[in-house]
TIVEXNU-599771 format. One line per 5 residues: number of its first residue (from 1); their letters; for each residue x, y, z of C-alpha. Coordinates in steps of 0.5 Angstrom, whole numbers, plus 500, padded with zeros to 3 digits. Layout:
% TIVEXNU-599771
NUM	A	X Y Z  ... $
% end
This chain:
% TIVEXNU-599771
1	XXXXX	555 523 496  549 526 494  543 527 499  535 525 497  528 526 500 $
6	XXXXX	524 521 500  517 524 502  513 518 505  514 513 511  510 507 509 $
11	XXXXX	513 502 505  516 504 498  519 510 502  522 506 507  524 501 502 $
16	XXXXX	527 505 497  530 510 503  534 503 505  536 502 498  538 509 496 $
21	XXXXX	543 508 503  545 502 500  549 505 494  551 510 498  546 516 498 $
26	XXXXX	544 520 504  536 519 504  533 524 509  525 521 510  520 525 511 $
31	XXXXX	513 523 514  507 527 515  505 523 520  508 525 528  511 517 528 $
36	XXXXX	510 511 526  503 510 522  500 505 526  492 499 524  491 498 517 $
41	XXXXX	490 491 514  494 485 513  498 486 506  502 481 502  508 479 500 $
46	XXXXX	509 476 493  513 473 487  519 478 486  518 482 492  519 476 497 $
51	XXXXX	526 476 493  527 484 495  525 482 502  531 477 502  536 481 499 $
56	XXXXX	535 485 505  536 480 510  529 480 513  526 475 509  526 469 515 $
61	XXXXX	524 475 519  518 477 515  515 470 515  516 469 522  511 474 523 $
66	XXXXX	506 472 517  499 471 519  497 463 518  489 463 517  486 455 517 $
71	XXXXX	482 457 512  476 463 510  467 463 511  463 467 505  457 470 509 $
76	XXXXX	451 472 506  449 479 509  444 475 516  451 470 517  449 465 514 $
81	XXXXX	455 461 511  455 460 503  462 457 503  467 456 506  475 453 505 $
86	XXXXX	481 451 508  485 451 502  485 458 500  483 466 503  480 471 499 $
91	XXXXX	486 476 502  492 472 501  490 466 496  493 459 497  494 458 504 $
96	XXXXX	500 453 503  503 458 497  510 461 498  507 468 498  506 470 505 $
101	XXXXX	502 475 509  503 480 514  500 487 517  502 492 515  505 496 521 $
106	XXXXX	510 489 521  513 490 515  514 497 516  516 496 523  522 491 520 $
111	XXXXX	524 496 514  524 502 519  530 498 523  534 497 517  535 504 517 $
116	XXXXX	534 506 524  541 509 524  543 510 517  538 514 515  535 522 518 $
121	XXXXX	529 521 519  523 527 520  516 526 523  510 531 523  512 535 517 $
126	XXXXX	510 535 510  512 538 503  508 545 501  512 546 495  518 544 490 $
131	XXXXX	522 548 486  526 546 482  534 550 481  540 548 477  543 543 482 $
136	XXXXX	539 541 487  530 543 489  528 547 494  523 543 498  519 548 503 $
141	XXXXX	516 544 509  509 546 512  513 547 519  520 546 519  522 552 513 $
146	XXXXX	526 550 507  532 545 504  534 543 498  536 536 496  539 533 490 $
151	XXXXX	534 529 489  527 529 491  523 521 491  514 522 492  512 516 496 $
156	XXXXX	507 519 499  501 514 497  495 515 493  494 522 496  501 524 494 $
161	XXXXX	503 531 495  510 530 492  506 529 485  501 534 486  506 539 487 $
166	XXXXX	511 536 481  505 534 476  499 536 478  491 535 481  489 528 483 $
171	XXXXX	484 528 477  488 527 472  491 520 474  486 517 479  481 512 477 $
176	XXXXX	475 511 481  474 503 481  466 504 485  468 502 492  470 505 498 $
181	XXXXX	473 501 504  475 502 511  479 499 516  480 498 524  482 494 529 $
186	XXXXX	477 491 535  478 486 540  476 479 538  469 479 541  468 473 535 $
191	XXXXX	472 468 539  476 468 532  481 462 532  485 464 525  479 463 521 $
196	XXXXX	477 469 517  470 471 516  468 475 509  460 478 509  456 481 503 $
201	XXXXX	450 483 501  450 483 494  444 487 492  445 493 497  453 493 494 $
206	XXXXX	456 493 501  460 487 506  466 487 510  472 482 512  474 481 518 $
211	XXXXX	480 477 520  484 475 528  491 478 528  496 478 534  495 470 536 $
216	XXXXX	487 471 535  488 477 541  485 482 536  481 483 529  482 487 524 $
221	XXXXX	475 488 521  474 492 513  467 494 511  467 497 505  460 499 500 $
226	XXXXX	459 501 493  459 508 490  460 513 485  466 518 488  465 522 495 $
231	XXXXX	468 529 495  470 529 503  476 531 507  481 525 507  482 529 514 $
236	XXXXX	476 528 517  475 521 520  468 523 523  464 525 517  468 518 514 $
241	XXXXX	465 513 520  459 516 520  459 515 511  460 507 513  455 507 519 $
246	XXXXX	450 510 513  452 505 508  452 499 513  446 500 516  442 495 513 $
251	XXXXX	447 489 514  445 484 519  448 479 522  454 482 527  455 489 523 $
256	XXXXX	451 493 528  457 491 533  462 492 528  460 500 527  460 500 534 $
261	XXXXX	466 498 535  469 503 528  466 509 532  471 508 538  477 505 533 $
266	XXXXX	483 509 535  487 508 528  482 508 523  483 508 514  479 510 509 $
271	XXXXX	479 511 502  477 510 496  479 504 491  482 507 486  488 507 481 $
276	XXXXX	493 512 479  495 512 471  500 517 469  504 517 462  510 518 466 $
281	XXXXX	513 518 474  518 523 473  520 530 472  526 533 473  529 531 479 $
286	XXXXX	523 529 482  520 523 481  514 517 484  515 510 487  509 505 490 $
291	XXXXX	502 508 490  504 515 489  506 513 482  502 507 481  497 506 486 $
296	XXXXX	494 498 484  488 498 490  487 493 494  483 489 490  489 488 486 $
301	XXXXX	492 485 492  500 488 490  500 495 492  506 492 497  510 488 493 $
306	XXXXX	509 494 488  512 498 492  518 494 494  519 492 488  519 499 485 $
311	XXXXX	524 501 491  529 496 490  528 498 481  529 506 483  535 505 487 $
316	XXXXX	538 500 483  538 504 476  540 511 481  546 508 484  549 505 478 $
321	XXXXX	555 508 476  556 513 472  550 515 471  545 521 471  539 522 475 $
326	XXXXX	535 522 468  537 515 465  536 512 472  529 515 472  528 513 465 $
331	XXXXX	531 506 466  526 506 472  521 506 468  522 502 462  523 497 468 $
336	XXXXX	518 498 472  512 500 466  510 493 464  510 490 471  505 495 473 $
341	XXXXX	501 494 468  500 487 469  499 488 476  494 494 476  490 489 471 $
346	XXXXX	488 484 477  483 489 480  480 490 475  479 483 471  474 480 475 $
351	XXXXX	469 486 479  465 481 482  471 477 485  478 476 486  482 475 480 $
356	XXXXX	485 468 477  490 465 480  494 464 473  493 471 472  496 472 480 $
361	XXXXX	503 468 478  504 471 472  503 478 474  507 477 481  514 475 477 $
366	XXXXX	513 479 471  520 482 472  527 482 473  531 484 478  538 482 475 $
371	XXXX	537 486 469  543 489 467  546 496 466  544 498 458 $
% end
């Protein structure tokens, strides 16, 4: 049985470690964070992906748990309404369309439990170096010493240590897409009954959302700015809340309440909107999955179902029989390339909004995960 690192606990890696384990790999998942990330936003589930959630069996499970707006508001930047509809949100699109909607924590809650008992599991650790040897990769852990696996699998995110080890600095492949955002949960002092409220100010480059979660209990609120790109520590959340405070000092309406309530937010994330680009996702016996390898942004709205697609495709063209690591991650690629492609093009087909919905169809179905072995 031949054993893989699968470095990253969120979706992809959670994903593709259930898939790996399915063809009979034994997956050790290795995450930096001391448990279960907890926060963030709600993520979508589309197309080909919600295929990926029923072939593992979840897929009733994670419609169960999807968030079920009435409908949006577009705000100015004093919350004067200049829109609204009960047909359609800005974070999920139709509100009676299959794709379905759900946080983040949920899902990786639901694809932890497939592999609970199946998969070894490492938290509060990270990867510090790769060397690759003849028959495996000597992978040196921040507090735990060294291993070596067979197989070593980045699904670390757009920050991924995996690819900086094995292909070099960030510059190369990220593409900065002008915009910051940051999220974090309050409780709902707007009396928000599944309605989410989007707000903007237009020639300052600033806004937000914020959505009731938890059966109305709790918001989850993203404020976000335009920028050229900030050099800061992706450790220090202080500096972090104190750039959005800054940069949303001038937003009336609720903001001031909101930046208070980000100042004693407990889970909180920040980061830019950016892409990464890269010729290739493997080298060796190292190679990249979801946001490590192809991170669209959350202006694409696919970055989830890139990830889950991408896990069920690696594992796939790894597990087939009689085939080497390198065809498996070459046929991974050929597969996965032009989905990417179309997929990373919605965050950027319309900057000043959400990309068509034509362009959203076709870019959630385009791939097959029947594709025969070559």
């Amino acid at each position: 049985m031949r054993n893989v690192l699968v470095s990253g606990a969120g979706v992809a890696g959670t994903a593709l470690a259930h898939w790996l384990r399915h063809h009979g790999f034994s997956v050790t998942v290795l995450e930096r964070a001391p448990g279960p990330r907890q926060g963030g936003q709600a993520v979508d589930v589309r197309g080909v992906a919600l295929d990926v959630v029923d072939r593992m069996g979840l897929g009733e499970r994670v419609r169960a748990v999807r968030t079920r707006m009435r409908g949006m508001s577009v705000l100015d930047g004093e919350g004067n309404e200049l829109f609204r509809s009960e047909e359609y949100a800005l974070s999920s699109g139709r509100l009676d369309g299959e794709d379905v909607e759900l946080l983040r924590e949920d899902l990786v809650a639901l694809l932890h439990e497939t592999t609970a008992d199946r998969v070894e599991h490492v938290y509060g650790d990270s990867v510090t170096a790769l060397r690759e040897e003849e028959h495996g990769v000597r992978v040196e852990l921040e507090h735990g010493g060294f291993r070596t696996f067979d197989l070593v699998i980045g699904a670390d995110g757009a920050h991924s240590a995996v690819r900086r080890l094995a292909f070099g600095p960030e510059e190369r492949f990220g593409r900065h897409l002008g915009q910051y955002l940051a999220i974090f949960p309050t409780a709902n002092f707007l009396d928000l009954d599944r309605w989410q409220l989007w707000f903007q100010d237009q020639a300052a480059g600033t806004g937000g959302a914020i959505y009731p979660v938890r059966d109305n209990g709790e918001l989850r609120v993203t404020l976000g700015f335009a920028s050229e790109p900030l050099a800061y520590d992706h450790r220090d959340v202080a500096w972090q809340k104190r750039v959005v405070a800054e940069r949303l000092a001038g937003l009336g309406w609720q903001t001031p309440a909101l930046l208070a309530a980000m100042a004693e937010a407990e889970h909180f994330y920040f980061d830019a909107m950016a892409q990464i680009r890269m010729d290739r996702w493997s080298t060796g016996r190292v190679a990249l999955v979801g946001d490590a390898g192809y991170c669209a942004s959350p202006l694409s709205g696919q970055g989830t179902s890139l990830a889950l697609v991408g896990a069920y495709v690696l594992a796939e063209e790894l597990g087939r029989a009689g085939v080497d690591h390198p065809t498996a991650f070459a046929a991974y690629e050929r597969r996965m390339r032009p989905f990417v492609e179309l997929n990373q093009a919605l965050a950027t087909e319309n900057p000043a909004g959400p990309p068509a919905e034509e362009s959203v169809d076709r870019a959630k179905h385009a791939i097959s995960l029947d594709e025969p072995a070559l």
